[in-house]
N, C-alpha and C positions, 0 to 999 in steps of 0.2 A: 466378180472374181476375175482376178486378173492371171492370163495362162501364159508361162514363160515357158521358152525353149533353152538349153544350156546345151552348149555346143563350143568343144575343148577338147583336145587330144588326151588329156589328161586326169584318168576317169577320178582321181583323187579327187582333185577339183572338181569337178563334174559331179562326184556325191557330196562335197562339200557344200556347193554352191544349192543342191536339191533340199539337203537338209536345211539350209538355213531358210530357203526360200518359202518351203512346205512348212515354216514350223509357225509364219504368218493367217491371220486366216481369210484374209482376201488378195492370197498370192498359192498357185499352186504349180509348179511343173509337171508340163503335158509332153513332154517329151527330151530324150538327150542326144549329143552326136558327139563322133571322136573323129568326123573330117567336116572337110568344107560339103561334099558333095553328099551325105547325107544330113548335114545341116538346109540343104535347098528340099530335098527330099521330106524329111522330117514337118519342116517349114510349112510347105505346101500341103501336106496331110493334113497338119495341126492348126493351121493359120492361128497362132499363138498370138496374143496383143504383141509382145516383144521375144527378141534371142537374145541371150547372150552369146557373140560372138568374138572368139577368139579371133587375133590374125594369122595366126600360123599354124597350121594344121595340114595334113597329109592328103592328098587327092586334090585338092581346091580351095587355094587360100579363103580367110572370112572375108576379104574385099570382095572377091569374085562372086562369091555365097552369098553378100548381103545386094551387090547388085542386083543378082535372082531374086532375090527375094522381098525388095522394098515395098513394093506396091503391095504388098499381101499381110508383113509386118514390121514393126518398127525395129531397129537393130542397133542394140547396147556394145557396142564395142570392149571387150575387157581385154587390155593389154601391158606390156610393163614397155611405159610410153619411152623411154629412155632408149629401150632395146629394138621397137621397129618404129623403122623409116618410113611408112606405108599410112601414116596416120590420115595424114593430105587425101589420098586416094581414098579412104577408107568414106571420109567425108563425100567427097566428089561421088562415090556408088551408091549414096544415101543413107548413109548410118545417123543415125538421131543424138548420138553421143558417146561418150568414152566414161570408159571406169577401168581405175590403176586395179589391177591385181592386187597392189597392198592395203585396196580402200577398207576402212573400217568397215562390218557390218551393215551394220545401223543404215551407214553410208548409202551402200550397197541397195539394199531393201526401198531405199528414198528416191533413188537412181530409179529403179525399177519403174515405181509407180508415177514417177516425175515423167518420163517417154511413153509409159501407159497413157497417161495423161493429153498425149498429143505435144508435149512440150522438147523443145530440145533440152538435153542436159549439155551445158557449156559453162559450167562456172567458171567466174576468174580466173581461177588458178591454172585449171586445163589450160583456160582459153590461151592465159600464157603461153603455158608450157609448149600448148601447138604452135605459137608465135616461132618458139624457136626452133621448133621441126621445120618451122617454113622456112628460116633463116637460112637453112642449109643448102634450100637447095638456089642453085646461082639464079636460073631464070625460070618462072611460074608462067605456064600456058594462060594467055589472055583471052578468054574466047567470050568477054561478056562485058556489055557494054553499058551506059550511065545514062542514057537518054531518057528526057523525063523525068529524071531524079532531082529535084531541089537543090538549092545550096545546102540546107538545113536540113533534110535529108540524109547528103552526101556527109554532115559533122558527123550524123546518128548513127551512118554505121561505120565510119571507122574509128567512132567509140566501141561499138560493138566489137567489131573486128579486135580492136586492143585488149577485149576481154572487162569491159567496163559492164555492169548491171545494170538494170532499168533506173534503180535508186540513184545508182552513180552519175549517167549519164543526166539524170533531170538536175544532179544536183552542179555538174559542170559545165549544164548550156545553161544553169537557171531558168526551167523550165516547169513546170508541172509532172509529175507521173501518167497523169492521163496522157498528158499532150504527148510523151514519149513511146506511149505504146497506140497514140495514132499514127505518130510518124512509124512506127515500127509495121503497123499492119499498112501503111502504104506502101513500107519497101517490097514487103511481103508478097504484095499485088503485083507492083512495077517488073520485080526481078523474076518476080514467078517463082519464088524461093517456097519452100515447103516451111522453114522453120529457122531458127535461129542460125541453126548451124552451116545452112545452105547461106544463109546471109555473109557470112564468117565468109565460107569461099567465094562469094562475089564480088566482096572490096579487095578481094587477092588477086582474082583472075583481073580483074577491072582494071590493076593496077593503081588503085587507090589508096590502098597500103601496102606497100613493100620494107623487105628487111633494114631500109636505110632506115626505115620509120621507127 
């Protein structure tokens, strides 16, 4: 059974989100919140596998909430990516992934158990779409460095970084799939990254990919 937390100012949502969750049967909601700070509260009682957590909420944002709370559980980011600026950060506090507010169901539900899973959720398209939150902003703190990294390495994640898939990338180094998710758990090692997503932010900080790219 997998135990989520929903955590949202907006108790609509917040029974919308229970209801659909609860109506799977190896997904159950263990607990809800309507701010950041009892989203850490909650968390910590529950050690839920994942939250879903909003960015914007009253008492303490979800950046600050999922910082508290990474090591304890994984943290689904649900936001209308358009509307906050915060997505960068949200990553950098350790969140596992992102989910638009207007995701399908189904979507939703697959989200859930994809960061259960231990997996990041970063598909292409997010992964874009963060491409262009990062666009904005002029200059991205550097504080991570490439030593040790291959040359072949250094291709693999800033395919990653582009929002490219396992499949994709093997199929524009011309590589194998295995061979890709060796190099991927070598970066995994090198960067001390948790997951894909931390990967994401380390060809940034690194300055390996930047908006000119």
């Amino acid at each position: 059974m997998i135990r989520v937390v929903v955590a949202d100012d907006q108790a609509l949502l917040r029974g919308s989100f229970r209801v659909l969750v609860d109506s799977e049967p190896d997904l159950a909601v263990v607990g809800e919140a309507a701010t950041g700070a009892e989203a850490v509260s909650v968390a910590l009682e529950q050690r839920p596998d994942v939250v879903l957590m909003d960015v914007r909420m009253p008492e303490m944002d979800g950046i600050e909430a999922t910082r508290r709370i990474k090591d304890v559980s994984r943290v689904l980011v649900v936001t209308m990516f358009d509307l906050d600026a915060y997505v960068y950060d949200a990553l950098r506090a350790g969140a596992s992934g992102f989910l638009l507010k207007d995701t399908p169901p189904a979507d939703l539900l697959s989200a859930i158990r994809v960061v259960a899973s231990g997996e990041a959720l970063l598909a292409p398209t997010v992964t874009r779409r963060l491409i262009e939150e990062f666009t904005r902003t002029p200059v991205l703190p550097r504080v991570r460095g490439l030593d040790g990294v291959t040359e072949r390495e250094r291709e693999v994640l800033m395919l990653i970084a582009r929002g490219l898939s396992n499949g994709e990338i093997a199929g524009h180094l011309q590589v194998s799939l295995a061979t890709v998710k060796t190099h991927i758990t070598r970066l995994l090692a090198k960067l001390e990254a948790r997951d894909r997503a931390q990967l994401v932010i380390a060809a940034y900080e690194s300055g390996l990919v930047s908006a000119a790219r």
